[in-house]
C-alpha positions in Angstrom: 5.3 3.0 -14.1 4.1 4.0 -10.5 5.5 2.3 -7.4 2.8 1.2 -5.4 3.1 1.3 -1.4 2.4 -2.1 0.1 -1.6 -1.0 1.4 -2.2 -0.1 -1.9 -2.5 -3.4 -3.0 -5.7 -3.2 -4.0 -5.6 -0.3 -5.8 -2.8 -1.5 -7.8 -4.8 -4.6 -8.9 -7.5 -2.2 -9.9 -5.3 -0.1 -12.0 -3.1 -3.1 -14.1 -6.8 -4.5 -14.8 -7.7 -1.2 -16.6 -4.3 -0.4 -18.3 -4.6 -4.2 -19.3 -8.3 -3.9 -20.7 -7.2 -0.9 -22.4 -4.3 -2.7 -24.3 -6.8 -5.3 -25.1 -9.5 -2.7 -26.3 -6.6 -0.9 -28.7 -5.5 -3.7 -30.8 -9.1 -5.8 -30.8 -12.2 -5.4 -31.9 -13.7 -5.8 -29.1 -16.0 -3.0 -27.2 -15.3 -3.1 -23.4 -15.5 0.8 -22.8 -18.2 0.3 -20.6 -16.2 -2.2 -18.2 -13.2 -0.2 -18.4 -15.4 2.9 -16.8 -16.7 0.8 -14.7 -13.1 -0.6 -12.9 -11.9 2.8 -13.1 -14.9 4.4 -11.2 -13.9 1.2 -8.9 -10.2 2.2 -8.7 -11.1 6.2 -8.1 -13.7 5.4 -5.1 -11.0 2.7 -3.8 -7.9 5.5 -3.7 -10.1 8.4 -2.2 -11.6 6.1 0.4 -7.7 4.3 1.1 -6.2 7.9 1.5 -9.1 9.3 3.6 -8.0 6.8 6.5 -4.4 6.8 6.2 -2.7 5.7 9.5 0.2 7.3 10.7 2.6 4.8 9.4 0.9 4.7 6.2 1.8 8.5 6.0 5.2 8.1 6.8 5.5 5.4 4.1 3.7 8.4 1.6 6.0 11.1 2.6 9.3 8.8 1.5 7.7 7.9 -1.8 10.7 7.5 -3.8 8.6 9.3 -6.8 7.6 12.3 -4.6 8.8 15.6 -5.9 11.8 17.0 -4.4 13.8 20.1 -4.4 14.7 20.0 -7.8 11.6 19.5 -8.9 9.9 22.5 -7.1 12.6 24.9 -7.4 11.9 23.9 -11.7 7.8 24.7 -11.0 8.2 27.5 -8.3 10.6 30.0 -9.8 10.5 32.0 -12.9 14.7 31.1 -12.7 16.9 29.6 -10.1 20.5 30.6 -9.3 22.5 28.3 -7.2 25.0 29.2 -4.7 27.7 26.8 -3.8 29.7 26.2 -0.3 30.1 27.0 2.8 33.2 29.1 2.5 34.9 26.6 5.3 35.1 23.1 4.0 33.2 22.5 0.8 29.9 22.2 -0.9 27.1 19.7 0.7 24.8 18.7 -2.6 22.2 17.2 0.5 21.3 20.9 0.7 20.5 23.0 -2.4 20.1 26.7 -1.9 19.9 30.0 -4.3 18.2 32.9 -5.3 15.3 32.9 -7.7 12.2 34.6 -8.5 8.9 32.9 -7.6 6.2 35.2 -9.6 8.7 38.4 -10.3 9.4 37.9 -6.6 13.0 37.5 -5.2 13.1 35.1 -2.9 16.4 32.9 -1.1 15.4 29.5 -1.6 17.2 26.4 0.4 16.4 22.7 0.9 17.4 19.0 1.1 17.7 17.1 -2.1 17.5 13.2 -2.3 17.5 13.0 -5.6 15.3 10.8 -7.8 17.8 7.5 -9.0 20.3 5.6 -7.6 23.2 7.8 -8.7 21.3 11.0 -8.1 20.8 9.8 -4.6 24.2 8.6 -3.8 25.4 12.0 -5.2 23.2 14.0 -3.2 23.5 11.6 0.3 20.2 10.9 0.4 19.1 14.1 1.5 20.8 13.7 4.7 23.2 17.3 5.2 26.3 17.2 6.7 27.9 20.3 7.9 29.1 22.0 5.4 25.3 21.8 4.4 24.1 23.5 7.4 27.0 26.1 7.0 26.0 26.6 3.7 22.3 27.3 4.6 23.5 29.8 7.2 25.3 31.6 4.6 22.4 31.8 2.4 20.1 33.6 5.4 22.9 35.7 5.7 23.2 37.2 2.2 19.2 37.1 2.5 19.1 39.0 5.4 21.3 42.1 4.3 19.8 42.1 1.1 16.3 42.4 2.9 15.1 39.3 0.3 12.3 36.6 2.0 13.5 33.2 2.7 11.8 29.9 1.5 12.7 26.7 2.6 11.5 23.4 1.5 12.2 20.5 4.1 12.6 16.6 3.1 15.3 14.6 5.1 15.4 11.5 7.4 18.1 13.6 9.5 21.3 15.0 9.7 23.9 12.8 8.4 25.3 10.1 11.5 28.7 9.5 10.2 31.8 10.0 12.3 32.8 12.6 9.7 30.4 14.8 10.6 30.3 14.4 13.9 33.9 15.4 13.8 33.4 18.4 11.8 31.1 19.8 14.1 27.3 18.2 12.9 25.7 19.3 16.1 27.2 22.9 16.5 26.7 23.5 12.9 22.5 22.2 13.2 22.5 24.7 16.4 23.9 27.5 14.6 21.6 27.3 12.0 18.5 27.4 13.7 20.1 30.2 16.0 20.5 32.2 12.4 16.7 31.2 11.4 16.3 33.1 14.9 17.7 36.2 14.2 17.1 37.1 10.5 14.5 40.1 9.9 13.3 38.8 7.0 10.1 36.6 6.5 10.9 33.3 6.5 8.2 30.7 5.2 9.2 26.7 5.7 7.5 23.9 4.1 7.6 20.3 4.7 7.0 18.6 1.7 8.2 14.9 2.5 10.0 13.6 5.9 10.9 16.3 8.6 13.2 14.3 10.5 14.9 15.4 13.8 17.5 18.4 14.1 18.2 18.0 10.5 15.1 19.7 9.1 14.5 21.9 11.9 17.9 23.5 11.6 16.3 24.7 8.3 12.4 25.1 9.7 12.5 28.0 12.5 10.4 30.2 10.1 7.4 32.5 10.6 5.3 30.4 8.9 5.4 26.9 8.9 3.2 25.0 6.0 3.2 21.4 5.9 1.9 18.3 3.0 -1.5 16.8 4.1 0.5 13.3 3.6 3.9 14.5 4.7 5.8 13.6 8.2 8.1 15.6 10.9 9.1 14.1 14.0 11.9 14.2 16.2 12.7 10.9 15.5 11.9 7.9 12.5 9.5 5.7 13.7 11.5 3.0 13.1 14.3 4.1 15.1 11.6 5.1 17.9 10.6 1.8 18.3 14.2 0.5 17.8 14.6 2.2 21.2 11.5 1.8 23.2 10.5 -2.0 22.1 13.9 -2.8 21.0 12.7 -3.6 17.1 11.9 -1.8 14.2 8.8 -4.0 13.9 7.0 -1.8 16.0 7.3 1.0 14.0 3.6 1.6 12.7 2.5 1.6 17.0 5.5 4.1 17.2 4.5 6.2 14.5 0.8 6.7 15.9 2.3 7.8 19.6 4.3 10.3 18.0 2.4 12.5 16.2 3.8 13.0 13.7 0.9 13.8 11.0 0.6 17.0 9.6 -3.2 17.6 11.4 -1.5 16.2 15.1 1.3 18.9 14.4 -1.2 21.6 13.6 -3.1 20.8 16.4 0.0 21.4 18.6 0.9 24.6 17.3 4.1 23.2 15.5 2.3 23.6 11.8 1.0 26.8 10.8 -0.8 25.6 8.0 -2.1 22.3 6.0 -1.6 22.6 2.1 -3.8 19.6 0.2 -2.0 17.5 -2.0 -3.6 15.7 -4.9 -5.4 12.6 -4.4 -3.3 9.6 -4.0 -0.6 11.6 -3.1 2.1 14.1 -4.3 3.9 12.0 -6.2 0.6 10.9 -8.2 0.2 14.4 -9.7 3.9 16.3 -8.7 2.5 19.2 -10.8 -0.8 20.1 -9.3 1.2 19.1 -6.0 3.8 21.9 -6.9 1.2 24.5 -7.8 -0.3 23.9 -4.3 2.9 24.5 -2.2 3.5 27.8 -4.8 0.0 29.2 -4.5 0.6 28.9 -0.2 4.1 29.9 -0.5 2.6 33.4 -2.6 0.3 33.9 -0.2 2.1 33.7 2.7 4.7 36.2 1.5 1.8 38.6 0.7 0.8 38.4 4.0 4.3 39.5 5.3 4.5 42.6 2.8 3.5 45.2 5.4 5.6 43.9 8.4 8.9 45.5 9.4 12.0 43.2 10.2 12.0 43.6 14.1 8.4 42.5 14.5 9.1 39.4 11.7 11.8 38.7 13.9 9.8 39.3 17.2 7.2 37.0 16.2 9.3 33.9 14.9 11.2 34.1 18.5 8.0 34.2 20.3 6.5 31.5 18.1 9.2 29.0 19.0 9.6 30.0 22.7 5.7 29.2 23.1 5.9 25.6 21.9 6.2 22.9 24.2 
């Protein structure tokens, strides 16, 4: 059953009506077709109108949907097959970041992301998406191979951050974020990113320096959670939704700024309403970028990302 978000209330009350009215109408003799239409006409007008004036904060709620796709999920509907490649060749293998060749169309491509996994266990396994590391080392590994190969890069971004934990910090979490973005830098392959849920802080851009940045209608990247904004500035978390509107952190503020190259549409209500049709979006965007990037050499690919980056802010 689908988890409603708290302003979608409404819409929630809508929906049980109908999928009550249609239990009713399958074991009864009873004809109430015509009231079912009607509530569901009701419930369809209600969700386009709701998601049409999402606030900020209401994004950010969207974008963490614990029924969103995630990496798994897109690498499945994206590529024609998926090879994963473990480690970081120092310290071990970070499961917060998945990353591997595979074929999107009959065209290699490196693919490398955050996985938060979709249950408890899944998302204890995989930290929650938050990459240590290793993971960062890992995803500089994978540009690498990319890069001598001469094979495009994708990246799909969805992480609250970089992991916090004293381990990390002690094995080098900062170095190993800076590092990564420095490789993004200097690859002369195309490099297409894509924030499908939460872009949060250092931790997705170490993985989002690309040529091309696309971005979810209803996803979120920022420097910093709104709550832990607030947490600083007001000294509560309760603030958050006045945080999240200062920020920018919507995927038309970002565009607007120059940070997103490019708004994909996700179905109504949300990715994780329709996570095929949402997944055929990002791979129909993802296709055509690459297209685009068929006739340009490496040194102006790489040219081009450096200036791209130098010019924001």
């Amino acid at each position: 059953m689908l988890t409603f978000l708290d302003f979608e209330k409404p819409i929630a009350e809508l929906e049980t009506r109908v999928a009550e009215l249609r239990e009713t109408a399958s074991v009864g003799s009873i004809d109430i077709e015509a009231e079912i239409g009607r509530l569901e006409v009701k419930s369809a007008k209600l969700l386009k109108d709701t998601y049409a004036k999402l606030t900020p904060w209401q994004k950010s709620q969207v974008a963490r949907h614990p029924e969103r796709p995630h990496f798994n999920d897109y690498v499945a509907g994206l590529t024609d097959d998926f090879l994963p490649l473990a480690g970081d060749r120092a310290f071990g293998d970070d499961p917060a970041i998945i990353g591997g060749l595979g074929r999107i169309e009959g065209r290699r491509v490196m693919i490398i992301g955050h996985e938060k996994g979709d249950d408890t266990a899944s998302r204890l396994k995989h930290n929650f998406g938050m990459a240590k590391p290793e993971g960062y080392r890992k995803a500089i590994r994978l540009m690498k191979l990319a890069d001598h190969f001469g094979i495009p890069i994708v990246t799909l971004v969805d992480t609250p951050g970089a992991f916090p934990g004293v381990e990390a910090e002690e094995r080098g979490q900062a170095e190993a974020i800076a590092r990564s973005i420095e490789q993004c830098l200097e690859v002369k392959v195309p490099i297409i990113a894509a924030i499908v849920g939460e872009g949060g802080s250092g931790g997705a851009v170490a993985i989002a320096a690309a040529n091309r940045v696309l971005m979810f209608e209803h996803a979120v990247y920022s420097v910093i959670s709104p709550e832990g904004c607030a947490s600083i500035l007001w000294r509560t978390a309760d603030k958050a939704p006045e945080a999240a509107e200062a920020m920018k952190i919507t995927a038309s503020d970002l565009q607007a700024l120059g940070v997103v190259d490019r708004i994909v549409a996700e179905p109504l209500g949300g990715a994780h309403r329709d996570p095929e049709a949402a997944i055929g979006a990002i791979k129909g965007a993802i296709m055509e970028e690459l297209d685009g990037f068929s006739v340009i050499g490496g040194d102006e690919l790489l040219a081009q990302r450096r200036a791209k980056f130098l010019a924001i802010g």
